[in-house]
C-alpha positions, 0 to 999 in steps of 0.5 A, spaced: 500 500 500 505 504 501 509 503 495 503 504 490 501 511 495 509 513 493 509 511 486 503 516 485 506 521 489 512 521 485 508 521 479 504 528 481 511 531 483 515 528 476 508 531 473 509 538 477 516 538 475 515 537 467 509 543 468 514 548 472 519 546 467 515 547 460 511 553 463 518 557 464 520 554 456 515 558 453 515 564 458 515 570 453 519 576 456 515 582 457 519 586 453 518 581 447 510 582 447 508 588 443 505 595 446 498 595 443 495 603 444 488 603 442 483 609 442 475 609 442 472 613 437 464 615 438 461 615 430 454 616 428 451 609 426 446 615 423 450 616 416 453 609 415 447 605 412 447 597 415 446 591 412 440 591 416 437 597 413 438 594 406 435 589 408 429 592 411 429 597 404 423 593 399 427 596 394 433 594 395 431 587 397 427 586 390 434 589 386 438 584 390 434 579 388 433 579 381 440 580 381 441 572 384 435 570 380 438 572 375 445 568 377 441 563 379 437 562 373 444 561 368 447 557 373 441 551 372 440 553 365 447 550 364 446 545 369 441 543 365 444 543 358 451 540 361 446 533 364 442 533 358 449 532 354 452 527 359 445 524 359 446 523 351 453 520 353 452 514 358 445 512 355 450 510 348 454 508 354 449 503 358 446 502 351 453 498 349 455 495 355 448 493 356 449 493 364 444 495 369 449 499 373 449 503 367 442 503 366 441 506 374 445 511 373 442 513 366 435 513 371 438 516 377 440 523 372 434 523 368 431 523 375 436 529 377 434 533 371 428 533 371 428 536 378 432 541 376 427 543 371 421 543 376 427 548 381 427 552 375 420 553 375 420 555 383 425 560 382 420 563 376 414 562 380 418 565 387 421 571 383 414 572 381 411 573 388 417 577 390 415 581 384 408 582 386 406 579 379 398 577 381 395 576 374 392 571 376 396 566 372 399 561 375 396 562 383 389 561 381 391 554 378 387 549 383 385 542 383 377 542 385 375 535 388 368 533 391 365 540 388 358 539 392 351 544 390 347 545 396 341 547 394 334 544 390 335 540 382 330 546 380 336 552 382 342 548 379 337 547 372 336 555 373 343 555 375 345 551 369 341 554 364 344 562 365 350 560 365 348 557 358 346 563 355 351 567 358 356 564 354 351 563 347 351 571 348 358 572 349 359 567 343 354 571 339 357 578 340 364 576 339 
């Protein structure tokens, strides 16, 4: 017991000796650490405009993003031209080899390419909310299901007939 009490203590004092050793080794001189002389300078924040100021700017927004719609809108249509042209390549590839590794890949980058072009259209589409464009285009397109008319059979013939007329009229004075 005391020989592994002594053997510790031994380890903490060689521990301690390495410490104060290695500590006086890199000990910098006073002399040899650079002066550094600083000075708080008040400026209005007024003048200057900030990142967030651009931000909050409608204008700006809008600017920067067509901007980066436009970067955007070159780099998938390149990304597109480039996979169809390597499309064409492993196809004669998986064409020749007849393997179905090969037909794999060939599926894997029709799949990749096709959601670059549906990534295409949501940049469209998100560049056209930004713009504010609400003709009534594509954020009226919706799918009906279940469509149900509340009311008597009589009221949906009444319904169903001006509805006729209103376009034999249009039909006819155009």
């Amino acid at each position: 017991m005391t020989d592994k009490v002594t053997k510790n203590l031994d380890n903490i004092f060689v521990e301690e000796r390495l410490k104060r050793r290695t500590d006086d080794e890199l000990k910098v001189p006073d002399e040899k650490i650079p002066k550094v002389q600083a000075e708080i300078v008040e400026t209005s924040t007024d003048a200057v405009p900030t990142s967030l100021d651009k931000i909050n700017n409608p204008s700006f927004a809008t600017v920067e993003a067509e901007e980066d719609f436009g970067i955007i809108r070159n780099n998938m249509q390149s990304i597109i031209e480039q996979g169809a042209i390597a499309l064409t390549g492993i196809l004669e590839l998986a064409q020749a080899a007849d393997s179905p590794r090969a037909y794999e890949v060939v599926a894997t980058l029709i799949k990749t390419l096709s959601e670059s072009n549906a990534e295409l259209m949501n940049h469209h589409k998100k560049i056209a909310e930004l713009r504010g464009n609400d003709n009534g285009t594509a954020n009226d397109i919706s799918n009906i299901e279940n469509a149900i008319f509340v009311g008597s059979t009589h009221e949906l013939q009444k319904f169903i007939k001006e509805k006729r007329n209103d376009a034999i009229d249009s039909n006819s004075s155009s």
